[in-house]
C-alpha positions as CSV (number, residue, x, y, z in Angstrom):
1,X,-8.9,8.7,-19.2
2,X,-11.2,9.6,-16.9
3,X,-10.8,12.1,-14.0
4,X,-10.2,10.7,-10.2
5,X,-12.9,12.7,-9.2
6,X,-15.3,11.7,-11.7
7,X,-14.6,8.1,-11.1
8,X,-15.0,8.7,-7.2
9,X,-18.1,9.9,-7.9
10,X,-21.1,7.6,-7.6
11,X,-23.8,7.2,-10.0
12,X,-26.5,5.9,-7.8
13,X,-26.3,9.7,-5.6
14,X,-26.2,11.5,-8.7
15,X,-29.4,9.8,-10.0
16,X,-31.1,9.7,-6.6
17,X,-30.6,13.8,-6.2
18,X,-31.5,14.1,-9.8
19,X,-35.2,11.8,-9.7
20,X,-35.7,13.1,-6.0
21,X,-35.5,17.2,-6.9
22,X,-37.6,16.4,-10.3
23,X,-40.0,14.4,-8.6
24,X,-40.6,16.3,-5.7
25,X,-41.1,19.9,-8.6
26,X,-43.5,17.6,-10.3
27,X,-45.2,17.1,-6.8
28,X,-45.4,20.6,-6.4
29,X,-46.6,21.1,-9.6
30,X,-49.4,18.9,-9.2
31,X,-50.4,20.8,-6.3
32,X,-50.0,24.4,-7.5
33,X,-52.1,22.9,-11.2
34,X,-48.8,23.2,-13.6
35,X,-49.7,20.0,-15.9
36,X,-46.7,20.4,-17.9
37,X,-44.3,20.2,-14.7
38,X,-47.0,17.6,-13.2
39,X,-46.1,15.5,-16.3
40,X,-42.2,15.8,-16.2
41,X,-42.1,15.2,-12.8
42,X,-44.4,12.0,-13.1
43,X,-42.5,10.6,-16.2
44,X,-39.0,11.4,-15.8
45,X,-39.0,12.5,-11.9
46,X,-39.9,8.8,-10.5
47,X,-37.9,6.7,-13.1
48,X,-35.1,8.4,-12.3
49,X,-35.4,7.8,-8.8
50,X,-35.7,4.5,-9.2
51,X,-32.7,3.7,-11.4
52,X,-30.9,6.0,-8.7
53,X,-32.5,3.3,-6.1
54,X,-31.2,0.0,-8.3
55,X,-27.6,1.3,-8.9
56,X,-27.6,2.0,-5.1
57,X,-28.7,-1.3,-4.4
58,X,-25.9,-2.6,-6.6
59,X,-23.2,-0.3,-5.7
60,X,-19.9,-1.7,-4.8
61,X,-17.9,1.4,-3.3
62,X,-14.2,2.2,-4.5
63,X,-11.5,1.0,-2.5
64,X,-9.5,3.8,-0.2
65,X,-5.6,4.5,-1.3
66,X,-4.1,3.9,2.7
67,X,-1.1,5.9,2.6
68,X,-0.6,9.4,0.7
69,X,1.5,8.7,-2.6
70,X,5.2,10.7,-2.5
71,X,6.0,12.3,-5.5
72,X,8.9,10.0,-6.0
73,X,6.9,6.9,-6.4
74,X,3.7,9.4,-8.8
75,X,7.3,9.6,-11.0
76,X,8.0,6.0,-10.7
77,X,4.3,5.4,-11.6
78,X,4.6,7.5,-14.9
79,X,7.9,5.4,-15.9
80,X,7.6,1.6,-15.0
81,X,3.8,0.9,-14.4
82,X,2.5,-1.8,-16.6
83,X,-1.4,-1.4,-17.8
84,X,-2.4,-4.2,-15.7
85,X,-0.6,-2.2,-12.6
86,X,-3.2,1.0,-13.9
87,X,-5.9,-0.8,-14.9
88,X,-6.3,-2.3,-11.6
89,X,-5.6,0.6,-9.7
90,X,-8.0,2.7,-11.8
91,X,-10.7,-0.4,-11.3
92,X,-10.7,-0.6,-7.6
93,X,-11.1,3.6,-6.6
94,X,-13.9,4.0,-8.5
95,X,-17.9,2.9,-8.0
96,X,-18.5,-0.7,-9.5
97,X,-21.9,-1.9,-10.1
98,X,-23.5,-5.3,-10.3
99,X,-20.1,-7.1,-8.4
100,X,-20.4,-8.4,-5.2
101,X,-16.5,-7.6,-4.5
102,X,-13.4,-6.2,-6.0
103,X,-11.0,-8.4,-8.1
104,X,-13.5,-11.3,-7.6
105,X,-12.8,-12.5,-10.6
106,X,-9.1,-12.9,-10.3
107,X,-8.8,-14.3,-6.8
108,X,-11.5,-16.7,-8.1
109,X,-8.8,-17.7,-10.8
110,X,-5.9,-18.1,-8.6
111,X,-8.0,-20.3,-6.6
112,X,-8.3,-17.8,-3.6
113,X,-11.6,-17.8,-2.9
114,X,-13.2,-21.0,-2.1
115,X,-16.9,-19.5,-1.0
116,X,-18.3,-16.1,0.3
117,X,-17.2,-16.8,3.4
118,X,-13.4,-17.7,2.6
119,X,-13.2,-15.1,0.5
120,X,-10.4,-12.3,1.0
121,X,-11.3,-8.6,0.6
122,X,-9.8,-6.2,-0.6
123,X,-9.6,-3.3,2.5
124,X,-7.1,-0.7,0.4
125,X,-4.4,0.3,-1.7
126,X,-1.2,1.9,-1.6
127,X,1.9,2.3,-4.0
128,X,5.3,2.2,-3.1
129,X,8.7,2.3,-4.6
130,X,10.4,-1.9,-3.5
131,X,13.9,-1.7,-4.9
132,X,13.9,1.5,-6.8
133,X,10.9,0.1,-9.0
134,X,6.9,1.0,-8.9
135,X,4.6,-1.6,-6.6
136,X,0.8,-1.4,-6.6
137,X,0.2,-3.0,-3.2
138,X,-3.2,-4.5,-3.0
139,X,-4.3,-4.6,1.3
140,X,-6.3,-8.0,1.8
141,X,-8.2,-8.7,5.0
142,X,-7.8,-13.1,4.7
143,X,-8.4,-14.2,8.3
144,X,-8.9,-17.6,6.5
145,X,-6.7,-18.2,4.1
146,X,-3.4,-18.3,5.0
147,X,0.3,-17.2,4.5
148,X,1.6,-20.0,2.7
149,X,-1.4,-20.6,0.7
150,X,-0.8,-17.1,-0.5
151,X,2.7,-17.8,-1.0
152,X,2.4,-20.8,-2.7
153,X,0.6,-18.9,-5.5
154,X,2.7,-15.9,-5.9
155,X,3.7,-17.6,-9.5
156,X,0.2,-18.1,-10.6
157,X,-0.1,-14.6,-9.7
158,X,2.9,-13.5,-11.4
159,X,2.0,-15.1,-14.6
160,X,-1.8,-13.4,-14.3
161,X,-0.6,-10.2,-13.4
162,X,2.5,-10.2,-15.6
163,X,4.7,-9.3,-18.1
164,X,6.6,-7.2,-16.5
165,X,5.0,-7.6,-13.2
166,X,6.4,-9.8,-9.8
167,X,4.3,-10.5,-6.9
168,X,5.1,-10.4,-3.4
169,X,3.4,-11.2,-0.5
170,X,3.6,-10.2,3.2
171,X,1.7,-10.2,6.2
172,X,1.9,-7.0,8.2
173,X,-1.0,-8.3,10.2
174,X,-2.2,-11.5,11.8
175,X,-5.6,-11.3,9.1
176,X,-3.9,-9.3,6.7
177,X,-2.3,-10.1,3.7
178,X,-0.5,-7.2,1.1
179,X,0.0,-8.6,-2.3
180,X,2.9,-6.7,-3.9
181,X,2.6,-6.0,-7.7
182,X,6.2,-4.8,-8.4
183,X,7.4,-3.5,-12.1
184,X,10.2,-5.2,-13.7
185,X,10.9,-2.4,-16.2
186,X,13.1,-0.7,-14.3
187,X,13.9,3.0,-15.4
């Protein structure tokens, strides 16, 4: 598994810093007559900056957790979450490339995102204990889908997200939708 702070930790910068400090030594090199620093700057220096400059073009930045976890719920997480509960947590904190929004795929195959514009996103994450079990709740801003339209897929989603896996869906907000992914496995 990787480390949180390692998957927090975005590709595109490291590359940029890395092709920016070896081009601008091979820069200096070129002025001060160093060939050999001239050369590694020139070759490795500027390709470097520019794959630092595609991956930031492409980046799609890691969702924020919303609320501090309790260690109550970190336990729950250890006992009852399924690896669809972790695999989308781990998936959405952490840099994605080449996706033009988290779980795109998925809302797409629940039929929750008709076009761009329709399109819920995915503002945060928290995790909670419902009922003494572990829930993953995903924080959708959907000014235009609504309620019931979520509701009426909550067993779609429950079959995607499952076994061992319910969904729940509320509306703390007038735009905002939370999609509850609540463990069965009760411990």
């Amino acid at each position: 598994m990787i480390p949180s702070f390692l998957r927090q930790t975005s590709l595109a910068a490291i590359a940029l810093i890395a092709g920016g400090a070896i081009t601008v030594i091979g820069f200096g090199a070129y002025f001060s007559g160093n060939a050999t620093l001239n050369l590694a700057g020139f070759f490795y220096g500027i390709p470097i900056l520019l794959i630092g400059l595609a991956l930031k073009s492409a980046e799609l930045p890691p969702i924020p957790v919303t609320q501090e976890t309790p260690p109550e719920v970190l336990k729950l997480r250890e006992e009852q979450a399924t690896d669809t509960q972790n695999q989308i947590r781990n998936d959405v904190t952490r840099y994605r490339y080449a996706e033009r929004a988290h779980l795109l795929e998925t809302l797409e195959h629940l039929g929750l995102s008709p076009n761009d514009k329709e399109r819920p996103v995915l503002e945060g994450l928290r995790e909670e204990a419902v009922d003494g079990a572990y829930a993953l709740i995903l924080e959708f801003d959907s000014p235009r889908i609504s309620l019931e339209t979520w509701k009426g897929k909550c067993d779609d989603m429950t079959t995607f997200f499952g076994p061992g896996v319910r969904v729940e869906v509320q509306q703390p907000d007038e735009d905002f939708i939370d999609v509850a992914l609540i463990s069965d496995a009760k411990a």
